[in-house]
VOPAGU-2260 file (C-alpha; in pm, 1 decimal, decimal comma):
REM VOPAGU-2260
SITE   aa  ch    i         X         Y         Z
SITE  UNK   A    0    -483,4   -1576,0     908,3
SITE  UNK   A    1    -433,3   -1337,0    1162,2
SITE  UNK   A    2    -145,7   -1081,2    1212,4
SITE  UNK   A    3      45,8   -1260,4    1432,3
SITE  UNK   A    4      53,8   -1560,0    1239,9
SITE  UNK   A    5     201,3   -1392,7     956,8
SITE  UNK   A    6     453,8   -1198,8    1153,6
SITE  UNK   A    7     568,8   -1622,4    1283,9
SITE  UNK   A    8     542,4   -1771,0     958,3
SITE  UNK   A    9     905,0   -1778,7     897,1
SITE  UNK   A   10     960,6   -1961,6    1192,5
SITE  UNK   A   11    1061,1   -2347,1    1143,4
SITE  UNK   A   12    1384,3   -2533,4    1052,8
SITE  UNK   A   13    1670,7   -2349,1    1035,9
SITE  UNK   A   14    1700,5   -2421,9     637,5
SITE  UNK   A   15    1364,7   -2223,9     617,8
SITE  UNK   A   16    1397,2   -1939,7     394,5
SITE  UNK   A   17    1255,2   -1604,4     608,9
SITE  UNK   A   18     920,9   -1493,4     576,0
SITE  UNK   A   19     795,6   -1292,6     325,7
SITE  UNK   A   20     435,2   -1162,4     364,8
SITE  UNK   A   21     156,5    -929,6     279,4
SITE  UNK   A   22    -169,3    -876,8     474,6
SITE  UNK   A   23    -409,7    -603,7     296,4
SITE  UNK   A   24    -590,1    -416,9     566,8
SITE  UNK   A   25    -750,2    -150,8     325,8
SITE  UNK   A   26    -802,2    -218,7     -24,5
SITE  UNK   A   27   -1087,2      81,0    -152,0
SITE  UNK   A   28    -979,2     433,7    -325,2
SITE  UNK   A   29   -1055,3     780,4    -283,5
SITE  UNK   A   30   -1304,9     706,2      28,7
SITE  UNK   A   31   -1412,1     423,1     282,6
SITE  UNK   A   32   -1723,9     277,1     184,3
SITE  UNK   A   33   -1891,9      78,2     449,5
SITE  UNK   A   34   -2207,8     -76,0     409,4
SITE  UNK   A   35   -2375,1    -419,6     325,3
SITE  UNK   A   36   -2255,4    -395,7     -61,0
SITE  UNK   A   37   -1854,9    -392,8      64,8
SITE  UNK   A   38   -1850,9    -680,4     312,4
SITE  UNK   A   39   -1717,2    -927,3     145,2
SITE  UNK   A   40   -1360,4    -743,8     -34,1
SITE  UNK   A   41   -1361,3    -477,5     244,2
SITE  UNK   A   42   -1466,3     -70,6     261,6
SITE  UNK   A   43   -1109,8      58,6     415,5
SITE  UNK   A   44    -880,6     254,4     238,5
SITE  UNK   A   45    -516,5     174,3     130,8
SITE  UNK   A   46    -294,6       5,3     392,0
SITE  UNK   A   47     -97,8    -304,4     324,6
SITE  UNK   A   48     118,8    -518,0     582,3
SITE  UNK   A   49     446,8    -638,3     458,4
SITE  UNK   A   50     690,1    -862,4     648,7
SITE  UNK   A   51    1006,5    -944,8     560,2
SITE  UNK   A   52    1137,3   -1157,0     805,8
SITE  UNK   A   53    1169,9    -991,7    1111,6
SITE  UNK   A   54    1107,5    -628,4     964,8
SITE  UNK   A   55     792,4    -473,2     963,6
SITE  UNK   A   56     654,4    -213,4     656,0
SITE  UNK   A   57     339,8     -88,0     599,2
SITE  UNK   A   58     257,8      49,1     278,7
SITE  UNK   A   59      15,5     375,0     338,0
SITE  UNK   A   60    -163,0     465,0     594,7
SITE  UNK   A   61    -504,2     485,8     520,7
SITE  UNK   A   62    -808,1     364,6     757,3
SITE  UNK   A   63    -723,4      31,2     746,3
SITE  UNK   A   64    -433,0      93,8     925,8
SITE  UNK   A   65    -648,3     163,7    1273,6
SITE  UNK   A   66    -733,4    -245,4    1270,8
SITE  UNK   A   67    -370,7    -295,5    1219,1
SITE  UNK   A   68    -212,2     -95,3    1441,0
SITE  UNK   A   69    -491,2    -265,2    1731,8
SITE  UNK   A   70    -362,4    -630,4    1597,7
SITE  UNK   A   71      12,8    -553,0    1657,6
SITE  UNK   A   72     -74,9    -369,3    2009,7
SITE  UNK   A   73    -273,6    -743,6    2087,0
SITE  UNK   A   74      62,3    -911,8    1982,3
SITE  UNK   A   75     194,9    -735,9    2298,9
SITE  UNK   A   76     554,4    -592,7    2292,5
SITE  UNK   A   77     703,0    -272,5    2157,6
SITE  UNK   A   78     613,5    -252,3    1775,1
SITE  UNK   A   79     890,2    -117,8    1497,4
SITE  UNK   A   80     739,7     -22,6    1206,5
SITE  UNK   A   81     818,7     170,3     848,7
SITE  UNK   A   82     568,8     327,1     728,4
SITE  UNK   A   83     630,6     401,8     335,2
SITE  UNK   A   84     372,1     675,2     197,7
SITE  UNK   A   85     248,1     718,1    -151,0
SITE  UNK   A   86     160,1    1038,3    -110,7
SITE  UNK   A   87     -57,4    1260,7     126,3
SITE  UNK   A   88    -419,2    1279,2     -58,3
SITE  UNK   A   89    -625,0    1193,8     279,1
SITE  UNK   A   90    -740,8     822,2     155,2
SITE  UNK   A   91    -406,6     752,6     228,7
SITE  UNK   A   92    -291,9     899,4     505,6
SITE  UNK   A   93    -596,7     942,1     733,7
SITE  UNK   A   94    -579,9     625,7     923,5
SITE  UNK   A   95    -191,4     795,8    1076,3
SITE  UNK   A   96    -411,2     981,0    1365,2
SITE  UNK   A   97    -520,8     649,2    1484,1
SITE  UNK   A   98    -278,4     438,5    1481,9
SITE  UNK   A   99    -232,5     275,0    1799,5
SITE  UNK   A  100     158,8     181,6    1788,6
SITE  UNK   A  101     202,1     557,2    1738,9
SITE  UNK   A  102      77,5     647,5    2129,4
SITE  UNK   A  103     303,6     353,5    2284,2
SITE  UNK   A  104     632,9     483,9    2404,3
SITE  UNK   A  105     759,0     182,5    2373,4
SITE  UNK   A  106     722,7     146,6    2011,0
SITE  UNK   A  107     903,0     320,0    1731,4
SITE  UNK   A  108     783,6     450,0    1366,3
SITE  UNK   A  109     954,8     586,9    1103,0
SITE  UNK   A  110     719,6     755,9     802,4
SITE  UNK   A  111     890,3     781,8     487,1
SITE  UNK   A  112     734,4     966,3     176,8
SITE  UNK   A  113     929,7    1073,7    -150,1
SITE  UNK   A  114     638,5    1272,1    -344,8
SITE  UNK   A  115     647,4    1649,7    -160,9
SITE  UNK   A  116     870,2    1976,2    -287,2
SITE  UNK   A  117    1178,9    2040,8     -81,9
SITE  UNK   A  118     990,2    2367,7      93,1
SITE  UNK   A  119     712,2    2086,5     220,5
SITE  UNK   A  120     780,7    1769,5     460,6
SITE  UNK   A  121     558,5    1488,3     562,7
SITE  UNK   A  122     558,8    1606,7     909,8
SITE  UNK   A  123     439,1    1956,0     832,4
SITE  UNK   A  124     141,1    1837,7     603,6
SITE  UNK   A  125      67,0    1576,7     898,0
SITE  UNK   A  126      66,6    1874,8    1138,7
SITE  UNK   A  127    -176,6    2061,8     873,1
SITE  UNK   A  128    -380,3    1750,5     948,6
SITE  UNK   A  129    -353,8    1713,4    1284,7
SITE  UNK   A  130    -463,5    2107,8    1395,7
SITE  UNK   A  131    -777,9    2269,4    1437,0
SITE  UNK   A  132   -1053,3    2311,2    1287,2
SITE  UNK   A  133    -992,9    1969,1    1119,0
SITE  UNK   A  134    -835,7    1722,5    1439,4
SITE  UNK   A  135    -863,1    1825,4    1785,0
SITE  UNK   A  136    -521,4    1704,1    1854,5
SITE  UNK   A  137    -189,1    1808,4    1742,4
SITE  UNK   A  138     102,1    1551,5    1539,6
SITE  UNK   A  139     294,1    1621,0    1926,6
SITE  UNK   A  140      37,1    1340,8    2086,6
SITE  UNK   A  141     251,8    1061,1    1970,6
SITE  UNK   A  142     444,5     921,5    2234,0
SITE  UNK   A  143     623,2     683,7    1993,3
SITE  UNK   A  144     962,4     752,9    1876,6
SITE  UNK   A  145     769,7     878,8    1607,9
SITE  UNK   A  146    1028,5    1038,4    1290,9
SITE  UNK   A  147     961,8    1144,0     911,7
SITE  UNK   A  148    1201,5    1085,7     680,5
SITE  UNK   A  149    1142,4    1275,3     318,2
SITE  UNK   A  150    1343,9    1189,8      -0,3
SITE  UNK   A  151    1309,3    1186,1    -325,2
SITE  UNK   A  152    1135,9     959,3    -556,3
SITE  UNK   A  153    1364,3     726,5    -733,1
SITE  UNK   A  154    1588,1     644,6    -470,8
SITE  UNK   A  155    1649,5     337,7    -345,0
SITE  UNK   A  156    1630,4     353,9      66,1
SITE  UNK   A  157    1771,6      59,1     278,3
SITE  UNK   A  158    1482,2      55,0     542,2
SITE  UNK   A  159    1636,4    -262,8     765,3
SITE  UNK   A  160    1941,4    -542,3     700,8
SITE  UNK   A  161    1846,7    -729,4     400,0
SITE  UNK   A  162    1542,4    -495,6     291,3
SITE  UNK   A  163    1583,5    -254,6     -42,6
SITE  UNK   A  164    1348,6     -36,0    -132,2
SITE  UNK   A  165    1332,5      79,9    -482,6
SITE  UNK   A  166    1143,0     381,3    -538,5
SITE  UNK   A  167     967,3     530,6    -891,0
SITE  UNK   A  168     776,8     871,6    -932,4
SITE  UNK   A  169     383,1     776,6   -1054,2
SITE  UNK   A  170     179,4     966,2   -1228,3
SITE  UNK   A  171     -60,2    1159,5   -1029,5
SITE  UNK   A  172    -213,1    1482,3    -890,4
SITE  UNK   A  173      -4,8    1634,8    -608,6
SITE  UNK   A  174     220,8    1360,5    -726,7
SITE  UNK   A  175     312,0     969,4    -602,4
SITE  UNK   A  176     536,3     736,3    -531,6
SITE  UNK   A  177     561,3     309,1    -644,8
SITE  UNK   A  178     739,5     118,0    -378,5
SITE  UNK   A  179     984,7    -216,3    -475,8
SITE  UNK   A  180    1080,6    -416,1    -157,1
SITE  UNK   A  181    1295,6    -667,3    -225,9
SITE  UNK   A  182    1430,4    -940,6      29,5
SITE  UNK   A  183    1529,6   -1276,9      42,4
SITE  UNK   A  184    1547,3   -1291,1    -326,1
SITE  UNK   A  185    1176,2   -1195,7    -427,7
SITE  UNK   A  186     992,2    -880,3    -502,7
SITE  UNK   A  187     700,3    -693,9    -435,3
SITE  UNK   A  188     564,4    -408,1    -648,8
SITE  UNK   A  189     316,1    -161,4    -508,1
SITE  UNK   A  190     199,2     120,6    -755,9
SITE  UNK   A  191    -112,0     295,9    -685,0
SITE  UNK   A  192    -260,9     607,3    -749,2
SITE  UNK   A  193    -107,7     656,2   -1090,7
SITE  UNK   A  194    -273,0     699,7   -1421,9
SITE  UNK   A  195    -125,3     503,4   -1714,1
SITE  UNK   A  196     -24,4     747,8   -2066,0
SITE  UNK   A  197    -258,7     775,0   -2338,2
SITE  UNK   A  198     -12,4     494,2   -2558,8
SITE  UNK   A  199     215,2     217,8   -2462,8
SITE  UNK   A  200     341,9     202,5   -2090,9
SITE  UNK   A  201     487,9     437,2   -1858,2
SITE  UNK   A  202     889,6     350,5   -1847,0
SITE  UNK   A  203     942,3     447,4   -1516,5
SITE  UNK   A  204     607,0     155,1   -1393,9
SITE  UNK   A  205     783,7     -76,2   -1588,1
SITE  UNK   A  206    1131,4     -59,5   -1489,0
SITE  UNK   A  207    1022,9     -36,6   -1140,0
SITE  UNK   A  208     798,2    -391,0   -1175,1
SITE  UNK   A  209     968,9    -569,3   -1435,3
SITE  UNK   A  210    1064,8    -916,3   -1296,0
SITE  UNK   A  211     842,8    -902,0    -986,1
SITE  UNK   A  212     687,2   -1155,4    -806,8
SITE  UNK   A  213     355,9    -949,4    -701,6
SITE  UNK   A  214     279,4    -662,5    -863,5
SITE  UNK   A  215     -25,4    -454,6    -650,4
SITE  UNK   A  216    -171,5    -200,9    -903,4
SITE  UNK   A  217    -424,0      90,8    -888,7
SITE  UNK   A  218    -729,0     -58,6   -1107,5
SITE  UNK   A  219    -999,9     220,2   -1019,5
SITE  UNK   A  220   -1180,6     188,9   -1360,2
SITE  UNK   A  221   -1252,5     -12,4   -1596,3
SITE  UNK   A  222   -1129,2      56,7   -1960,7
SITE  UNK   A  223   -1447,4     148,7   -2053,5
SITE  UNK   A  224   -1489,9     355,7   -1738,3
SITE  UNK   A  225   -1137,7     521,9   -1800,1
SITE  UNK   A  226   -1241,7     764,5   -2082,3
SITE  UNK   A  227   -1461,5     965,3   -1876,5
SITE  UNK   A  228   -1200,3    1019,2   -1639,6
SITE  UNK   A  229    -913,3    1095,9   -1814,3
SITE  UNK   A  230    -632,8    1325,3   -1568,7
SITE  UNK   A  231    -800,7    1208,4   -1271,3
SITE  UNK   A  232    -484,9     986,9   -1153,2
SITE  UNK   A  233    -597,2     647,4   -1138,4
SITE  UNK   A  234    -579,7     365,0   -1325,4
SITE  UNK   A  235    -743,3      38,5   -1496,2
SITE  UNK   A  236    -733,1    -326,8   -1389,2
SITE  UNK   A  237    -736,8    -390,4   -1789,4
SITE  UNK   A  238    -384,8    -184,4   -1772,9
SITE  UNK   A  239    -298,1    -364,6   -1483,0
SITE  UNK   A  240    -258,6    -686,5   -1703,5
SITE  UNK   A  241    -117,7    -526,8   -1985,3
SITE  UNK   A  242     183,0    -415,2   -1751,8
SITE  UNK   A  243     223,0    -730,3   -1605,2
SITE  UNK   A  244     227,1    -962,4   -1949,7
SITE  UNK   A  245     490,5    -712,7   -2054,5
SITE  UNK   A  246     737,1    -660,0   -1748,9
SITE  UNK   A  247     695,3   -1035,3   -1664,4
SITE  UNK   A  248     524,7    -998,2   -1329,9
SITE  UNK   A  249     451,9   -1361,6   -1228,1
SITE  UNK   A  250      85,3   -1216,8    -988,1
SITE  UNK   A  251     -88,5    -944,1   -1002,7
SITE  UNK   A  252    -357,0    -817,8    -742,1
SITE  UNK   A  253    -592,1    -584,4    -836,5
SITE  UNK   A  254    -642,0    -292,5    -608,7
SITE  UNK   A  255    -753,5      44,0    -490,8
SITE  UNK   A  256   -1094,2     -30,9    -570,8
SITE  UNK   A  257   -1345,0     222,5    -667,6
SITE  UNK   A  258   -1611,9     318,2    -364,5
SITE  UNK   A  259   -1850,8     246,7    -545,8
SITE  UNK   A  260   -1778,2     -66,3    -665,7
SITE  UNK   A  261   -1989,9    -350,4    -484,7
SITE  UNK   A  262   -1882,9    -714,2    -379,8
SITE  UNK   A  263   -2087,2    -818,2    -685,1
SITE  UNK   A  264   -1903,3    -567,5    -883,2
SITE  UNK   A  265   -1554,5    -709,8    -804,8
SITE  UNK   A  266   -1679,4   -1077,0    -862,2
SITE  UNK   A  267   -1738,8    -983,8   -1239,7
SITE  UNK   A  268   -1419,7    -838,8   -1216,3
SITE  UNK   A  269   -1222,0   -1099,1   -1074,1
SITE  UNK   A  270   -1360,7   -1364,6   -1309,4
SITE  UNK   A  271   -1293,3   -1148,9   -1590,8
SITE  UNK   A  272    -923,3   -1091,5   -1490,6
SITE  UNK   A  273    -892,6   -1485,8   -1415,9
SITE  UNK   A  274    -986,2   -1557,6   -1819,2
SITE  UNK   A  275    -761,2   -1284,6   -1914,8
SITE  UNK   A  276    -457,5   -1368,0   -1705,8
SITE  UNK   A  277    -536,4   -1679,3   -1468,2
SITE  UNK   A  278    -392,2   -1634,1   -1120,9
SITE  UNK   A  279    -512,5   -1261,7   -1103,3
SITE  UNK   A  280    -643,9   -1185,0    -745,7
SITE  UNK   A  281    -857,7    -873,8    -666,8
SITE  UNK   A  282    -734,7    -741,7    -336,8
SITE  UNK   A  283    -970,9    -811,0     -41,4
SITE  UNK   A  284    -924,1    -670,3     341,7
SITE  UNK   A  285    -778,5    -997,9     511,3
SITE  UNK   A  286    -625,7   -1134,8     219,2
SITE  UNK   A  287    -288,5   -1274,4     353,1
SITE  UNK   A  288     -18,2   -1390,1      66,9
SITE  UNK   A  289     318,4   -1547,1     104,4
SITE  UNK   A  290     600,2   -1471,4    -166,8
């Protein structure tokens, strides 16, 4: 399925309900891993397309959002985008200096985080980015209408007509935020890079998911895995599972996949996750799924 075939699919009769997509670009944790043992489920990291009707989010920004930004530039036509931030560790926000729509001056994008101190903004950690010794560039290239918009996480930001965002602080170094996007009467939950407590579930996951259609989780580890890396931030796809049989999630996706983790890795994974909760899906770049 390509991008602009998920950006028409709501077109039809005019009893059709409005589209409501998601297209992952990057899918891998921490670090792209490219290579002959990541073909198949993808080596880009975190950057998922959302489309809810009309409107356009993408959820991080990490370097699968280069091959997304050059699919909505082939579309042709100005492209308006939100772009809704976890948080700033560079898996996740690396892919911003190379995103196409952000050079057209015809196109506009708005990046929206909710996980920095008031004394810090997304724009001034983008400009740390963007400035030598590390980019030979500064954040001033863009010839978008190119604005940041900080808040804080829990609140609930209307993005577009008919689009809510709910918002939930996640446990994480540097610290995170879970996105809710709700339209047209379903929900998608998108929590990664958050690390689950030692017993029972974190209240503030589980409010924010409870009820959701498609909940995308960070499953890094393994259980077995997660004991060795205890504090690190991440989470299980075990955990994953747990979350959803308890907030009533009708999907889950497993996601943010370790860069080390192989294709053949993920298969044991994904049949694994199918016996424990059957309709499971381990995110893979180019996975396209209607709500």
């Amino acid at each position: 399925m390509t991008a602009q075939t998920v950006s028409d699919a709501g077109s039809g009769a005019p009893d059709t309900p409005p589209a409501f997509t998601v297209r992952f670009w990057g899918v891998r944790g921490s670090i792209a891993s490219p290579g002959p043992d990541t073909v198949r489920y993808g080596g880009n990291t975190p950057c998922v397309e959302v489309r809810c009707g009309d409107a356009l989010l993408v959820l991080d920004a990490g370097t699968g959002l280069r091959p997304l930004g050059e699919a909505l530039m082939r579309q042709g036509g100005p492209v308006d985008a939100d772009l809704l931030l976890t948080h700033s560790h560079l898996d996740h926000i690396c892919g911003l200096p190379f995103f196409a729509p952000a050079f057209d001056p015809a196109s506009t994008v708005r990046i929206r985080a909710g996980h920095l101190e008031r004394e810090r903004t997304m724009r001034s950690v983008l400009q740390c980015m963007m400035s030598a010794p590390l980019f030979p560039v500064p954040v001033e290239v863009f010839r978008a209408d190119c604005t940041f918009h900080d808040f804080v996480s829990g609140e609930t930001l209307a993005v577009k007509p008919g689009v809510t965002v709910r918002t939930a602080p996640l446990n994480h170094p540097d610290g995170a935020t879970g996105y809710r996007v709700e339209f047209a009467g379903r929900s998608l939950c998108y929590v990664t890079d958050t690390e689950h407590p030692a017993e029972g579930r974190d209240p503030a996951v589980m409010d924010l998911v409870r009820g959701s259609d498609l909940l995308i989780y960070d499953c890094t580890y393994t259980d077995a895995e997660y004991a060795a890396r205890a504090g690190w931030g991440h989470s299980t796809w075990e955990e994953c599972l747990r979350i959803a049989d308890e907030a009533g999630v009708k999907r889950a996706v497993i996601f943010h996949h370790d860069p080390r983790r192989t294709d053949a890795d993920l298969d044991v994974i994904a049949t694994a996750a199918e016996a424990r909760r059957p309709g499971t899906l381990v995110a893979r770049e180019g996975m396209a799924l209607p709500l």
